[in-house]
C-alpha positions in Angstrom: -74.0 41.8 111.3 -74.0 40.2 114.9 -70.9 39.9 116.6 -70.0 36.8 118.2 -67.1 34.8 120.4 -64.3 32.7 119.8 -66.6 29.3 121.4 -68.9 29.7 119.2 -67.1 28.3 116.4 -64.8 25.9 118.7 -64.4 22.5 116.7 -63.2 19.6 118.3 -62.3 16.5 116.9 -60.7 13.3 118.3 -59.7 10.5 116.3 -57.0 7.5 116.8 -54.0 7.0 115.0 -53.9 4.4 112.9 -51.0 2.3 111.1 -52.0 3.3 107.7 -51.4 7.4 108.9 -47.7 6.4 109.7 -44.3 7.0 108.4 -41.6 4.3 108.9 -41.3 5.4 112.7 -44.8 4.7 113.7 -45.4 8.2 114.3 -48.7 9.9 112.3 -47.6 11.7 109.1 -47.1 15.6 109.1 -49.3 15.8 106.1 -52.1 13.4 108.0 -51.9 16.0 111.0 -52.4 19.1 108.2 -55.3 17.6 106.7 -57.2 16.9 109.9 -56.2 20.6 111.1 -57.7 21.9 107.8 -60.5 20.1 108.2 -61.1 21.4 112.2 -60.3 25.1 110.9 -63.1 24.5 107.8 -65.6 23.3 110.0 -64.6 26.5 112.4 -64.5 28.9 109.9 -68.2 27.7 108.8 -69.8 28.0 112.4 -68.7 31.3 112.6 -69.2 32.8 109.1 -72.1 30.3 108.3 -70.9 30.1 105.3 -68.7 28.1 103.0 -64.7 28.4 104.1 -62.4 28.4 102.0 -58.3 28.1 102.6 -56.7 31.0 102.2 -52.9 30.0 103.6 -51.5 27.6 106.6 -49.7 30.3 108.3 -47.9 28.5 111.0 -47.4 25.2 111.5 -45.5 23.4 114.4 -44.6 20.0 114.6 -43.3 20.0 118.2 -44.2 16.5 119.2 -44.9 13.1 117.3 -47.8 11.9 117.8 -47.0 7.7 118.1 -49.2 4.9 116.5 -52.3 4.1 118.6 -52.3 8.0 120.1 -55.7 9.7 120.4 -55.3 12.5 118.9 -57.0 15.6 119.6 -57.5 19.1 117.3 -59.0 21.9 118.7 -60.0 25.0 116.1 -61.8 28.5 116.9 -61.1 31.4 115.0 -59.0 33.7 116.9 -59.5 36.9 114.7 -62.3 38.0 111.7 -61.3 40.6 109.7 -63.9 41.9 106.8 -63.6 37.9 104.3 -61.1 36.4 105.8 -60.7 34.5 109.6 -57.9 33.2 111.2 -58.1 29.7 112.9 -55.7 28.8 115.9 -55.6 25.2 116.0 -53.9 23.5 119.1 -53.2 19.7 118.4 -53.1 17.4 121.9 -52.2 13.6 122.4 -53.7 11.9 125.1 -52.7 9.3 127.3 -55.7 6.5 127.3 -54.5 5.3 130.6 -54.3 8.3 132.6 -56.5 10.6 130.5 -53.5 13.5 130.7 -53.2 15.6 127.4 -50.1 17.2 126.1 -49.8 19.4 123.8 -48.1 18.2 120.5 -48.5 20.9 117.9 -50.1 24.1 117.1 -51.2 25.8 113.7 -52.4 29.1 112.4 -54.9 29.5 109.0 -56.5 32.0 107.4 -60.0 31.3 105.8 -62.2 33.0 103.5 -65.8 33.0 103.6 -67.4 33.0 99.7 -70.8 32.7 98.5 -72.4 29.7 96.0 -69.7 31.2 93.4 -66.9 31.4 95.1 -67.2 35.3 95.8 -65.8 36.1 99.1 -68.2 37.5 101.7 -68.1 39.3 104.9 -67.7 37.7 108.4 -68.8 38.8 111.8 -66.5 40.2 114.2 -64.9 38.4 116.9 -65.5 39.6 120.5 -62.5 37.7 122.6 -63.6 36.7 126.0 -60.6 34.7 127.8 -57.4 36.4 128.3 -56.0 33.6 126.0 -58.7 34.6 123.2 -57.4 37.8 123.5 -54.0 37.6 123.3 -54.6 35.7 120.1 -56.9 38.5 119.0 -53.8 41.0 118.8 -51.5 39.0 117.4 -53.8 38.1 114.8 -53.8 41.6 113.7 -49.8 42.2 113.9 -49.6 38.9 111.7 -51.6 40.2 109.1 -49.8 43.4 109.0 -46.3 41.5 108.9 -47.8 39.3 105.7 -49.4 42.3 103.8 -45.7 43.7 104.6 -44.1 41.2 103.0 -46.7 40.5 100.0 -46.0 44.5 99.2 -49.4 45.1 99.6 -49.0 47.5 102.5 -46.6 50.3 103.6 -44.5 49.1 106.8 -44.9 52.5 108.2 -48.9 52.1 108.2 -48.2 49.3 110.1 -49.1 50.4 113.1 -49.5 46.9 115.2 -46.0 45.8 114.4 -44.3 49.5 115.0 -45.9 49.2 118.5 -43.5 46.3 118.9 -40.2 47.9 118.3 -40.7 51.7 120.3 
C-alpha cells in the first residue's frame, strides 16, 4: 500500500452562517460547528483511505471563539496520523472577515475515523508521510494521544507506552 501526505486528503469547506444555525445570541450552534467538522473529517478520511469513513470518536473539541450570524465560516480537515484502520483528522475552524478578507482562527477539533469495507468491516489505511513542520508535529502527537486513550480504555499497559513516558524523563 502507497504512502501518501497530509494534502492529499485536505478538505476545505466554506459556508455562511445563517439565522436558522443560531442560538439566542446570534452566534452558530456548537452542534452546527460539530456536524460540519464531521462532515470535513468524512470527506478527509475518504481521500485518503478511498474508502468509506466511519466515526470512530470526536477527540477534542474547542470552542474558543463564536462564530456570529452572517460569518463565513471556514473548516479545514487532513488527517494528521493513519494508523493500521483508523485515521485521525485535525480540523482547524476559521471566521473570516468579508470586508478585509483576514481569517482568525475560532476553533479546532481532533477525530478518529475508521476505514470499513461494503459491510462495515474495517480495512487498512495508507500511511501518512508528514511534510510541513506543522504536519509533523501533529504526526507525533497523534501517536502519544492514542497511547494516552488505549491507557485509559485499559486496553494497553502504561509502561508500553513509550510516546507518553518520553514526556515525563
Amino acid at each position: 500500500m502507497t504512502s501518501k501526505h497530509p494534502s492529499e486528503s485536505l478538505t476545505v469547506l466554506t459556508d455562511l452562517v445563517l439565522p436558522s444555525e443560531t442560538n439566542p445570541l446570534n452566534n452558530l450552534f456548537g452542534g452546527e460547528l460539530l456536524a460540519r467538522m464531521d462532515r470535513a473529517a468524512s470527506i478527509a478520511a475518504g481521500r485518503h483511505s478511498r474508502r468509506i469513513a466511519v466515526t470512530a470518536s470526536v477527540n477534542h473539541v474547542a470552542f474558543n471563539k463564536a462564530i456570529p450570524l452572517g460569518s463565513v465560516v471556514i473548516v479545514e480537515a487532513k488527517v494528521s496520523r493513519a494508523f493500521k484502520t483508523s485515521m485521525e483528522i485535525y480540523i482547524d475552524v476559521w471566521v473570516e472577515d468579508r470586508k478585509s478578507g483576514i481569517r482568525t482562527k475560532a476553533n479546532e477539533a481532533i477525530y478518529t475515523f475508521v476505514a470499513v469495507d461494503e459491510m462495515g468491516k474495517p480495512v487498512e489505511v495508507p500511511h501518512i508521510i508528514p511534510e510541513t513542520e506543522l504536519e509533523i508535529q501533529r504526526y507525533d502527537a497523534a501517536l502519544r494521544r492514542k497511547q494516552l486513550s488505549l491507557v485509559l480504555a485499559g486496553k494497553m499497559n502504561p509502561h508500553d507506552a513509550t510516546e507518553l513516558k518520553a514526556l515525563f524523563v
